[in-house]
N, C-alpha and C positions, 0 to 999 in steps of 0.2 A: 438215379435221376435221369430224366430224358433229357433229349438234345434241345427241346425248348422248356424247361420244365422252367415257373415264374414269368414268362412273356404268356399277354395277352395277344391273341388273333386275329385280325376280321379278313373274314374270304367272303368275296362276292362272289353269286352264283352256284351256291352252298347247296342247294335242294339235289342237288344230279350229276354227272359225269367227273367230269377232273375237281369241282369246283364237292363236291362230296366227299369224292377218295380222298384231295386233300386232309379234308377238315377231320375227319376220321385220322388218318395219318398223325397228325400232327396233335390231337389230341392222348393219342398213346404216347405221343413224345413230349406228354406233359404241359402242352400249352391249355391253355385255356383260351374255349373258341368261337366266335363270335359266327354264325352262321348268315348270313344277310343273302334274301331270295324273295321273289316275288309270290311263289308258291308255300302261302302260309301251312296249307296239312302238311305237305313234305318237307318242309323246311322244318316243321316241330315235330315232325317224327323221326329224323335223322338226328335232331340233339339230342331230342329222349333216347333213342338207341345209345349215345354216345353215354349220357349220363347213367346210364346201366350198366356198360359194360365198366363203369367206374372213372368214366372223365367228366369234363366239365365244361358244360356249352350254353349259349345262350342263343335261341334263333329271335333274329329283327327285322319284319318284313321288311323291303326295301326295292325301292326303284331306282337303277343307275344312275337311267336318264332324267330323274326328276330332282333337283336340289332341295326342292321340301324333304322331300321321302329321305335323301341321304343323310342331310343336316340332324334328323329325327332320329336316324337309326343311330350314329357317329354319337351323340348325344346320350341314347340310349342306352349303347356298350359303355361311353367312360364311366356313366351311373352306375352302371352292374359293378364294373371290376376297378375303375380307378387309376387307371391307365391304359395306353396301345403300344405295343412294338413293333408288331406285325399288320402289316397290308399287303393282303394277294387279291389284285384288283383280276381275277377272274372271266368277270360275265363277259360274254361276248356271242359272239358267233356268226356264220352268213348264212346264208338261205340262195335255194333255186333263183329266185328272181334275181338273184345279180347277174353282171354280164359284161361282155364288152359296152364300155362307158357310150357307145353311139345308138346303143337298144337297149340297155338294164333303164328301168324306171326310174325317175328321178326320185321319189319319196325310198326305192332301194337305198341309192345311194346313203339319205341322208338320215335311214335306217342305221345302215350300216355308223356313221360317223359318229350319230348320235349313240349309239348304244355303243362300243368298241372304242372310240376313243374319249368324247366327250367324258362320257361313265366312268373310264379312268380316270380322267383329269379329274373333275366333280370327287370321287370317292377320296383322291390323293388331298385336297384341296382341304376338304372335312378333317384327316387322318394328321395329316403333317401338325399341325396346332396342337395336335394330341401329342404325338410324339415328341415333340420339345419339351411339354410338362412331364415327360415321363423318360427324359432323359436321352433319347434317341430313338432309333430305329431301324427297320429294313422292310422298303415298298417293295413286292416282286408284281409287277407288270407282264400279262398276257400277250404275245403277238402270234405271228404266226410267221411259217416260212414263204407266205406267200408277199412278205415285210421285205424277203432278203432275196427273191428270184420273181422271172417273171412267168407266170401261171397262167393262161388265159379264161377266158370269161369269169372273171373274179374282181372288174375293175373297180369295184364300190369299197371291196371288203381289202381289198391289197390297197388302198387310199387312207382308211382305217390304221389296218395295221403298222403301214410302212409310218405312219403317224404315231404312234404308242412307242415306237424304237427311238423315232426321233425323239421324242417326248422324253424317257427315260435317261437319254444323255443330259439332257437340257437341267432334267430336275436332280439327276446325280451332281452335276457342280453347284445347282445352288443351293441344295441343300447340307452337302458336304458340312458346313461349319457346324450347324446343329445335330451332327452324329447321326446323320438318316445316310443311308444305303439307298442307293436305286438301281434296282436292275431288273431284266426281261428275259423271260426262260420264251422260247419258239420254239412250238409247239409243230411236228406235222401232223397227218392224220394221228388222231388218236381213236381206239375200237369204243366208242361211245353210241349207243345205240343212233343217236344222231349220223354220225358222220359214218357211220356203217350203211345207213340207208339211203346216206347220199352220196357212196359208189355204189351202190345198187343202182339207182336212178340216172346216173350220168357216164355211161357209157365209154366218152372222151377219158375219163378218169384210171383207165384202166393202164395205160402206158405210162401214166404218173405211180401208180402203185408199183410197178416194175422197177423203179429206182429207189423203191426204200431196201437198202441195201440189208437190214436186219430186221425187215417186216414192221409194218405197223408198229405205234409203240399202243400200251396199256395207259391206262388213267394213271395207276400206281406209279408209271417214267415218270409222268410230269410232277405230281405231288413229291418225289422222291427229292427233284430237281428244283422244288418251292422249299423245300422242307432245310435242304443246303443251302440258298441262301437266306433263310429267314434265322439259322441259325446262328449261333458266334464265329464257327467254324467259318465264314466268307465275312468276319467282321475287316477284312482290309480289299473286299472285293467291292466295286461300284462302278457304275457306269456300263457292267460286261454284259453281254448278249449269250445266253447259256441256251444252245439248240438242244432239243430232246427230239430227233428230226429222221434217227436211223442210216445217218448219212444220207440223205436226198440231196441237200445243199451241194457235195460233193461231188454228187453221181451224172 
């Protein structure tokens, strides 16, 4: 048996990078898993794959930032399987246009909020109600380490994150009575064709990559570190902040 074999999934941000490996992951580990991405072809070609190689997936398109589209998807997955355990509220991400908060755009910022944290709250909001009929839980929440130091020109996306930490404390106590787990893996770079292209692109970045002290991590780090606390195995872990970060925090 796997380490989630019987718990149902839902990862946001399912089509591509951490938010893929994951769901792959964790479907060998016998979950059953709810794929949720905006990208309908790659989102149902990545559960078909899953359901071949002999697991069991369901993709639901889905919008973070839109409460229709979550409420619809959330809906969707209890109809399939009957339950949830699992929330890895995933999607995220920043873009070039952030910056220091007195030039990044103002529609950056509320990019950034709206999708990064909002998307959290929203997905958690949908999930939690589910997880009480199904007897509990464990949310794992996406931040970054740009939550836990300060990084320059990132002011929109570090307002985000450092919000989803906060956030994660708040909903570990109160949901505590009804058997839900909250916690946040922090993430630093990870080799995602994304974030590979954007130290390509930004030059300043360079003396940041000098302190990852065991190099960049892989997609596979973060899922590894979703995959631990979605498990039983951190059934008495909540409220913790789990870096997959290479030592940068440190350094």
């Amino acid at each position: 048996m796997g380490r989630l074999s019987g718990k149902v999934a839902f990862i946001t941000g399912a089509s591509g990078g951490i938010g893929e490996v994951t769901a792959r992951h964790f479907a060998t580990e016998g979950a059953q898993v709810v794929l949720a991405a905006r990208s309908a072809d790659r989102g149902e070609a990545v559960a078909n794959e899953i359901r071949q190689a002999g697991g069991d997936a369901l993709y639901v398109e889905t919008d973070v930032t839109e409460p229709d589209s979550v409420s619809a998807a959330f809906d969707t997955a209890f109809a399939h399987y009957s339950r949830l355990d699992v929330l890895f509220n995933n999607a995220g991400g920043s873009t070039s246009r952030d910056g220091p908060l007195t030039e990044a755009p103002l529609d950056e910022f509320w990019r950034c909020i709206k999708l990064d944290l909002f998307g959290t709250w929203l997905c958690s909001r949908a999930a939690i109600p589910l997880m009480r009929k199904s007897g509990g839980g464990s949310i794992i929440n996406s931040a970054s380490i740009v939550g836990e130091m300060g990084i320059p020109n990132r002011d929109a996306y570090t307002a985000a994150k450092g919000g989803v930490i906060a956030l994660t404390r708040s909903m570990a106590v109160e949901f505590a009575g009804d058997n839900i787990r909250v916690n946040v893996v922090i993430p630093g770079a990870v080799t995602t064709e994304r974030v590979k292209a954007f130290f390509e692109k930004e030059p300043h970045l360079k003396k940041q990559e000098e302190a990852y002290l065991l190099g960049f991590s892989d997609p596979i780090d973060v899922a590894n570190a979703a995959l631990f606390l979605a498990s039983d195995e951190s059934r008495r872990t909540t409220g913790h902040k789990l870096p997959v970060d290479s030592g940068i925090l440190i350094s």
